[in-house]
ZAMARGU-4260 file (C-alpha; in steps of 0.2 Angstrom, whole numbers, plus 5000, padded with zeros to 4 digits):
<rodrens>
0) 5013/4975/4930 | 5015/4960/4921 | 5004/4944/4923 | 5023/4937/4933 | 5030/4944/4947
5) 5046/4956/4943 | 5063/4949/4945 | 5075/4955/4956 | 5095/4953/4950 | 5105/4949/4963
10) 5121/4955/4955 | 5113/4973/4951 | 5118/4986/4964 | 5106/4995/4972 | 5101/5008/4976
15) 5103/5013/4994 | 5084/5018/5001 | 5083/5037/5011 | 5087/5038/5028 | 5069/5039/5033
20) 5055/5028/5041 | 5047/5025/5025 | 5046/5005/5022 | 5056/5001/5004 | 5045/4986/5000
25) 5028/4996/5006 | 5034/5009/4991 | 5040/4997/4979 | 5022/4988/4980 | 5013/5005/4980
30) 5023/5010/4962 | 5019/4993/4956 | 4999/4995/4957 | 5001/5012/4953 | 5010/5009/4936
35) 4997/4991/4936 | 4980/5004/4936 | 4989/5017/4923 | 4986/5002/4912 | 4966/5003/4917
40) 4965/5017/4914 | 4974/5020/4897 | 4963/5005/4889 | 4949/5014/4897 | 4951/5031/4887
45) 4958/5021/4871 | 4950/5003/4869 | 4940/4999/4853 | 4930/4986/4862 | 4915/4991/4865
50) 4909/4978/4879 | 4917/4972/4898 | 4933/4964/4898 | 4923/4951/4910 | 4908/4948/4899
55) 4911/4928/4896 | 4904/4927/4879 | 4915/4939/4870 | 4929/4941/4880 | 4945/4933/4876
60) 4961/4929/4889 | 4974/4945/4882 | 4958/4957/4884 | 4954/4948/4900 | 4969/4946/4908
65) 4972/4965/4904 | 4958/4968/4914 | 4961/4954/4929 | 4978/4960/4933 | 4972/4979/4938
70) 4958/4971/4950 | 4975/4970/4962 | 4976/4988/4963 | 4959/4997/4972 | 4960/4983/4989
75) 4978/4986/4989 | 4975/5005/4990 | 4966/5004/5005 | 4978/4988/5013 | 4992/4999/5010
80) 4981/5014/5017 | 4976/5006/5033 | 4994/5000/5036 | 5002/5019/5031 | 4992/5025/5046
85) 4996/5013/5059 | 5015/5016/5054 | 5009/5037/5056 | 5001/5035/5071 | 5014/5021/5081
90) 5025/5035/5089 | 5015/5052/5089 | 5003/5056/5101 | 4983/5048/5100 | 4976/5062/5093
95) 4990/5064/5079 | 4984/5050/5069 | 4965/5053/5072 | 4968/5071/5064 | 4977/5066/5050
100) 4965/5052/5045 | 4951/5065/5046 | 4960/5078/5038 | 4965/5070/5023 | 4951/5060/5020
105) 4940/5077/5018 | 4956/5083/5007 | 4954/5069/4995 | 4933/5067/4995 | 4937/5085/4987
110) 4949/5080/4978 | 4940/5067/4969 | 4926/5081/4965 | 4936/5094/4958 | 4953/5090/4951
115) 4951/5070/4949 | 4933/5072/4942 | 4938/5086/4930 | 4954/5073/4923 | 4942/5062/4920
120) 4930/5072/4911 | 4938/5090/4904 | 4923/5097/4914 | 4919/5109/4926 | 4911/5104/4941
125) 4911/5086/4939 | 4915/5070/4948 | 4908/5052/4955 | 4909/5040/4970 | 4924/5035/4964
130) 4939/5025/4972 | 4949/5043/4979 | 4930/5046/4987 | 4928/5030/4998 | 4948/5032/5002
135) 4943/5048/5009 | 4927/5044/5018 | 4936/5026/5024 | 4952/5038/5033 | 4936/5048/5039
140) 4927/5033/5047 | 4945/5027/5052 | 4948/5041/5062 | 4933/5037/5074 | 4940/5021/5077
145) 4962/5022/5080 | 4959/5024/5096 | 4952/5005/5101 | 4962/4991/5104 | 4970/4984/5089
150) 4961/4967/5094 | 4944/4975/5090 | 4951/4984/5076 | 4954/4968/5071 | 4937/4961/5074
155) 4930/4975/5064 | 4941/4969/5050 | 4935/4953/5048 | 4919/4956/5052 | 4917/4968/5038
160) 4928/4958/5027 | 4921/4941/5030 | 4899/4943/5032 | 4895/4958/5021 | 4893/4946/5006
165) 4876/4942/5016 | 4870/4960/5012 | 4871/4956/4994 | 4853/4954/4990 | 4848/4971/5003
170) 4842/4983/4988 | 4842/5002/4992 | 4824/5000/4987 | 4821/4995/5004 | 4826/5010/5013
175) 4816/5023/5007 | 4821/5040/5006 | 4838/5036/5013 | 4838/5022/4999 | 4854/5034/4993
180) 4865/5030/5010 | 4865/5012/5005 | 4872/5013/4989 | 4885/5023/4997 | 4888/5010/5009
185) 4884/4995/4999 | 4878/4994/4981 | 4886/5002/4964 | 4874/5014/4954 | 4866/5028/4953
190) 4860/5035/4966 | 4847/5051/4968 | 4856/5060/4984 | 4845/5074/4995 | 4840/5087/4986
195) 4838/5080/4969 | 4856/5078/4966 | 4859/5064/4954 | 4876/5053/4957 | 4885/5039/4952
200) 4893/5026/4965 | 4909/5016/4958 | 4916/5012/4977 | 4902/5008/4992 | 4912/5008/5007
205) 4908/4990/5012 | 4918/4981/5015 | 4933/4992/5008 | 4934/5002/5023 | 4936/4986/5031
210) 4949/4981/5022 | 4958/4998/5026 | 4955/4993/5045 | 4963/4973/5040 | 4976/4986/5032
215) 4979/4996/5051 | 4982/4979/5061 | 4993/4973/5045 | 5005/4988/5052 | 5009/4980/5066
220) 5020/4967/5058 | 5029/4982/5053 | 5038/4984/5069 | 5041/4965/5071 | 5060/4959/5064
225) 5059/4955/5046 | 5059/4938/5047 | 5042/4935/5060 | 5035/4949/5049 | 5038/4938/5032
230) 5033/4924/5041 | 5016/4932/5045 | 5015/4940/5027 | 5017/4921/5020 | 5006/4912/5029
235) 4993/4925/5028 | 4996/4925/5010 | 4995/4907/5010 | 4980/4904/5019 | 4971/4917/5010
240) 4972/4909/4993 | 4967/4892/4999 | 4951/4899/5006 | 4948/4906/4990 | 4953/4891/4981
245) 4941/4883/4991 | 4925/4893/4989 | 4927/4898/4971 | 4926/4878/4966 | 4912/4874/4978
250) 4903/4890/4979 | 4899/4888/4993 | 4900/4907/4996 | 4909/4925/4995 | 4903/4929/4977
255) 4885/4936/4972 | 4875/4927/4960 | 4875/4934/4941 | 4861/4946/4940 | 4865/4955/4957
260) 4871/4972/4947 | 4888/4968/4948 | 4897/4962/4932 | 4903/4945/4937 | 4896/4930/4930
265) 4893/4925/4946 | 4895/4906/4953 | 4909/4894/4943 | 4905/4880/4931 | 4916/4873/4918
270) 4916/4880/4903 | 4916/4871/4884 | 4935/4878/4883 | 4951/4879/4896 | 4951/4897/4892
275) 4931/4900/4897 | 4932/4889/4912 | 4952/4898/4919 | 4941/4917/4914 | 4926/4911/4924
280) 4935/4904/4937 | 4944/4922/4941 | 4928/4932/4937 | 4923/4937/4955 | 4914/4954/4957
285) 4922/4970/4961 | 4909/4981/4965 | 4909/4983/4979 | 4923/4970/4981 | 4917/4951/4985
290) 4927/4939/4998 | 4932/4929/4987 | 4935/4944/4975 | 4948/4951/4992 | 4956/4934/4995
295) 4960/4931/4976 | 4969/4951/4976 | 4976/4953/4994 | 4982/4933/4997 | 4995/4935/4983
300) 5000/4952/4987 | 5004/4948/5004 | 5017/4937/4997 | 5022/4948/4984 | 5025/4961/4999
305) 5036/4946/5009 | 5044/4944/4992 | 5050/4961/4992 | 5056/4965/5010 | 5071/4971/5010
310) 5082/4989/5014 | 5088/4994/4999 | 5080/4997/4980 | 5085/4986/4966 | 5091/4996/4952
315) 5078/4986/4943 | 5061/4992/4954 | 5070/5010/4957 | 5056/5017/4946 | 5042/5008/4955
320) 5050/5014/4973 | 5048/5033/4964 | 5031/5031/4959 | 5025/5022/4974 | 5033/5035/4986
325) 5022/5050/4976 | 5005/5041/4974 | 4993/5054/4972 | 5005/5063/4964 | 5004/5053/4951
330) 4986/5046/4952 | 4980/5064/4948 | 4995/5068/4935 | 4991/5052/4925 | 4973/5055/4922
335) 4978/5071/4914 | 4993/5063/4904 | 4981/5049/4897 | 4963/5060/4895 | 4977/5072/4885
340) 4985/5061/4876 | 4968/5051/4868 | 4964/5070/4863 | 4979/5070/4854 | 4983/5051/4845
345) 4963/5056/4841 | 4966/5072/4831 | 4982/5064/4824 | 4972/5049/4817 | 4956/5057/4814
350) 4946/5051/4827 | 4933/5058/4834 | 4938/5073/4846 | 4921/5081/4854 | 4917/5069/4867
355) 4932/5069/4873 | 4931/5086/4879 | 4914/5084/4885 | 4914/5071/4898 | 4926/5059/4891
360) 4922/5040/4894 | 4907/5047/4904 | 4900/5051/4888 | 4894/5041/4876 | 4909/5033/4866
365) 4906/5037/4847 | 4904/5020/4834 | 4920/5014/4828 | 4932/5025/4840 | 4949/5017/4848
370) 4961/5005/4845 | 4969/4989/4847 | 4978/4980/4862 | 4993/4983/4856 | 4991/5000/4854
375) 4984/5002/4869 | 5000/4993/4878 | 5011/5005/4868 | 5000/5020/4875 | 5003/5015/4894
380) 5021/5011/4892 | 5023/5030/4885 | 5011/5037/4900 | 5023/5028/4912 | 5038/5034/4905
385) 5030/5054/4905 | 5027/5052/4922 | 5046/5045/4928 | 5055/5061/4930 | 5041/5073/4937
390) 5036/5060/4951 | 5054/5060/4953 | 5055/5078/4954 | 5041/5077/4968 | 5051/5064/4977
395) 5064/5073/4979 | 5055/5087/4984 | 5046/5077/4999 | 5063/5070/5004 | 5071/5086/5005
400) 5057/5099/5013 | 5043/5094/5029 | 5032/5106/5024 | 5014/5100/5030 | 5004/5101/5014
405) 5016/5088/5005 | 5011/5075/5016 | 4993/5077/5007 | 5001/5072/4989
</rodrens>
């Protein structure tokens, strides 16, 4: 995805949607972040820059806004989520829902330490507390919940959405043994889990799993008539970015201060230059995901989402509505693709290949490895275009056959 919005030409034909329940502009969107953290994760395996996008002093606006843009993509995973379950659940049975959510939360946890870590890695076992891990355990902790009214649901939501930025300053210090349960809930690091097992946490649950509950209530505007449901999207969207407007100039709250273990810079100040000050002024933390790190990522998208409403497929999105009807699909067949590939541009060049094969960018990076920018936008756009015809193939697939086990890819 491109810093701009992608245009839709009216005179194009499309491309008539399946006779299905699936939702065209839910898929469209889903593609979209998709192919938007492929980029991620390409400059991750083949960057030469050896620092964070986001640290102020070196960074500069290609390098961050390369970064910026993919920060859309982990709280639209579990929005999209959270409303993907409502539309499950809203004519089965109560216990349909509840068992899916359970059911394919404990899939993907495995997932995310066997096939995921391994991509990530070339290793055998590995894996972290990464974001297919607090997808899992959120559908888990979303199954004990489906069942309440979707005003309390609601509540949760916000609750979790709105306040956990007041357990910023909680270290896991605090709790002793079980120190290791609040990272898992609400601090990234390492954490030493029972029985000596040392682990890394990328994704705390806090407040994403409220975000996949904000998600579940957002499904209901999926059965309204398109044009209350745009409505809603808008002014949601709308309202969402003026809050973070708002508290982003004045500080007032929703971002941790710098020093906090995140990798923000923490409060906003001008800078000596436009481009510092714009940089600053969009660095809110991630991990785990701030308010106004939410509002600045799900405000836009909502109107993204209204943007896109429609019945049929553009022919000019028809790759996106592939992708995004075969997401993990593709998330576990692009990690290969792009792990693969920086083990073969690196032969082919004579880079470095060994830590590659042993850990990947879990290791330590060797001095001097990688490459520029533009190299790593030629790489993503080569990794997208491997991935076209066998998530297409898989579409397919899932559109022609019900067997039960495709729902869990």
């Amino acid at each position: 995805m491109s810093s701009t919005a992608p245009t839709v030409v009216p005179t194009v034909s499309p491309v008539s949607s399946s006779p299905s329940s699936r939702i065209v502009s839910l898929d469209i969107f889903r593609g979209l972040i998709m192919v938007v953290m492929a980029l991620d994760h390409t400059r991750d395996f083949f960057t030469n820059v050896p620092f964070e996008p986001e640290t102020l002093a070196k960074t500069w606006p290609a390098l961050f806004f390369t970064r910026w843009i993919t920060h859309f993509c982990a709280p639209m995973f579990f929005l999209l989520a959270g409303t993907g379950a409502y539309l499950y659940g809203h004519r089965r049975t109560a216990a349909e829902p509840t068992r899916f959510l359970w059911t394919r939360g404990l899939w993907l946890i495995v997932l995310e330490f066997t096939i995921v870590g391994t991509a990530w890695s070339f290793q055998i076992p590995f894996g972290f507390f990464g974001v297919i891990w607090a997808l899992g355990a959120s559908m888990i902790l979303m199954a004990a919940i489906v069942r309440l009214p979707l005003r309390w649901i609601a509540a949760l939501a916000a609750t979790m959405i709105l306040f956990h930025d007041l357990l910023d300053r909680v270290r896991p210090a605090k709790f002793g043994w079980l120190a290791w349960l609040w990272g898992l809930l609400h601090n990234r690091g390492g954490v030493m889990l029972p029985f000596g097992v040392k682990q890394f946490v990328l994704f705390p649950l806090i407040p994403l799993m409220g975000v996949m509950a904000a998600g579940y209530v957002l499904g209901w505007l999926y059965i309204l008539d398109r044009e209350r449901r745009k409505q809603w999207l808008t002014r949601l969207g709308i309202g969402m970015i003026a809050l973070f407007v708002a508290l982003r100039l004045t500080n007032l709250y929703g971002n941790p201060p710098a020093g906090l273990g995140g990798v923000s810079q923490g409060d906003f100040h001008l800078q000596p230059t436009l481009s510092k000050t714009v940089i600053l002024y969009l660095d809110v933390e991630k991990y785990p995901p701030s308010l106004q790190f939410l509002l600045m990522t799900i405000g836009p998208s909502l109107l993204l989402l209204a943007w896109l409403d429609r019945d049929t497929v553009p022919r000019a999105l028809s790759a996106l509505w592939t992708f995004g009807r075969v997401p993990m699909f593709f998330y576990v067949l692009h990690l290969y693709v792009i792990h693969t590939l920086a083990i073969i541009v690196s032969a082919l060049r004579g880079q470095p290949l060994h830590w590659l094969l042993h850990g990947g960018i879990f290791g330590e990076t060797p001095p001097g490895y990688g490459y520029d920018l533009p190299f790593v936008y030629a790489i993503w756009m080569t990794v997208v275009l491997l991935l076209y015809l066998p998530c297409r193939w898989f579409a397919e697939l899932k559109r022609k056959r019900r067997d039960w086990w495709l729902s869990y890819l």
